[in-house]
N, C-alpha and C positions, 0 to 999 in steps of 0.2 A: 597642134594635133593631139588628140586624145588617143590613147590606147588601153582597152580593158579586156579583160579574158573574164566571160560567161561561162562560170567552170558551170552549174548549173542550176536549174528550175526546179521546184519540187512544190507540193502541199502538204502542210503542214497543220494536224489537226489542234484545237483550243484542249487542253487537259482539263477533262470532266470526269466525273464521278462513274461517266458509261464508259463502255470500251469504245475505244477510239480508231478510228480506223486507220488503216496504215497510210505511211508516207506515199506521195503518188506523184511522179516522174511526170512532168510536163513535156519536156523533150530531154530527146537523147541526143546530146553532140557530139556522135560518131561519123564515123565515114558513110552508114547511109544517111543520114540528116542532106533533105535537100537544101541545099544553099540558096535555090531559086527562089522559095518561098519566103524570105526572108524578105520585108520593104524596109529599104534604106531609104535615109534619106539624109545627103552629105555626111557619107556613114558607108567605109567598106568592110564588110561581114569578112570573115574565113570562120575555116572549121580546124584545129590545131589540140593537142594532146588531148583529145575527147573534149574541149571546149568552145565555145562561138567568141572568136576573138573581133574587137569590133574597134576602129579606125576611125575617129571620128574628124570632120573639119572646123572651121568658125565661119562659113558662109550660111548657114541657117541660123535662124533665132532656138530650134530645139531639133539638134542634130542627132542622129540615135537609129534604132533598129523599132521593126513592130513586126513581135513573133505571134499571129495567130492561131488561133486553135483548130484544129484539125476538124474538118467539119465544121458544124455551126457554132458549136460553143463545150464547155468543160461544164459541168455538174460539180461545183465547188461547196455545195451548199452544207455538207460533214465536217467540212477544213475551218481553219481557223486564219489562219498565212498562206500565203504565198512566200515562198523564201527563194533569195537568187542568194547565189556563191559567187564573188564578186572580185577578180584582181587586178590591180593595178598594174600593169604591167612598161607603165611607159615613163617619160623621165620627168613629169609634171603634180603637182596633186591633182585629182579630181573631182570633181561632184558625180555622183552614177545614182541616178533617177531611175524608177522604174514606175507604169502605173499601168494599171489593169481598170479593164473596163468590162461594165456590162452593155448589151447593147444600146445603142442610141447614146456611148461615153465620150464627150469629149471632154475630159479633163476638168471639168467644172459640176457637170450633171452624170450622175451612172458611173464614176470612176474614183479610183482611189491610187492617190501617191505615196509614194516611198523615196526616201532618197538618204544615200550615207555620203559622207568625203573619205575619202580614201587618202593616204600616203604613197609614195613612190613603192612599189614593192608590196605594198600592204593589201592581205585579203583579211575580207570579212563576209557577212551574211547579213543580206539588205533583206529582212523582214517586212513585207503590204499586210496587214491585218484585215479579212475580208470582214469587215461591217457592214452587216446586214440591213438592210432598211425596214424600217418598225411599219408596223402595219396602221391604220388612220385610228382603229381601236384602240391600240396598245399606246399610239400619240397622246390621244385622250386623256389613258391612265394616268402617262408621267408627267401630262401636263396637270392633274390635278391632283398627284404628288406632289409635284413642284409647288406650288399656293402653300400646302398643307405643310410641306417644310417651308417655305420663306414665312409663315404664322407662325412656327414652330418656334424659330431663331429668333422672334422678337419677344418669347416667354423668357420670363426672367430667372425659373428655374430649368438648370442646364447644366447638364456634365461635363468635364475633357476626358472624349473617349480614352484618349493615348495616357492618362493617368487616373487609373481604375486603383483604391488601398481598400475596398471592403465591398 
């Protein structure tokens, strides 16, 4: 059995040159946080020191929690991460996955993974990078960057960027 404590959720924007918009609280894992809304699956939620602590079994092939978004969906589109805060709390290592989807994601198409190992006791912050999907334009672009570098690297005059003396 797995045991991890979901201390918590948040977004987290890419540091750019504009102002950045604040951190944004995905859920709050207090005593109102409804527990119902939670789908487990060979997977017992609680709610414990303002955290989602979560129990997992080995009778499923990907045993776990899926915390929806209130209403239809989040407005992610300013943030750069998704960040969970993430502990260990039980007497084994772990692996703790997370993946966020857009609609129509199942883990292959519209979705993106994250996953840390964790130590007995050990917290950290499992970081999903929201990568954006390029538009059929912009595909274009880089695909006719891409030629124009692999042409590039077959000229025979060529720098090492990483050692620049004049």
């Amino acid at each position: 059995m797995f045991y991890a404590a979901l201390i918590s959720i948040s977004c987290l924007s890419i540091i750019s040159a504009t102002e950045a918009p604040a951190e944004k609280n995905l859920f709050q894992f207090d005593k109102q946080f409804d527990l119902a809304s939670v789908e487990a699956k060979d997977a017992k939620p609680g709610i414990s020191d303002n955290a989602l602590s979560i129990a997992t079994g080995q009778n499923e092939r990907w045993p776990g929690v899926t915390l929806k978004a209130p209403g239809e969906s989040w407005d992610l589109s300013d943030y750069g991460f998704v960040a969970l805060d993430v502990k260990n709390t039980g007497i084994n290592t772990v692996q703790v996955s997370c993946r966020v989807d857009s609609p129509g994601g199942d883990g292959a198409t519209n979705s993106i993974t994250g996953a840390i190992i964790l130590a007995v006791g050990q917290q950290q912050t499992l970081y999903i990078p929201l990568r954006k999907k390029m538009s059929a334009d912009m595909r274009k672009i880089f695909s006719a960057c891409a030629a124009i570098q692999a042409a590039w690297t077959r000229c025979k005059a060529s720098i090492r960027p990483r050692s620049i003396n004049s």
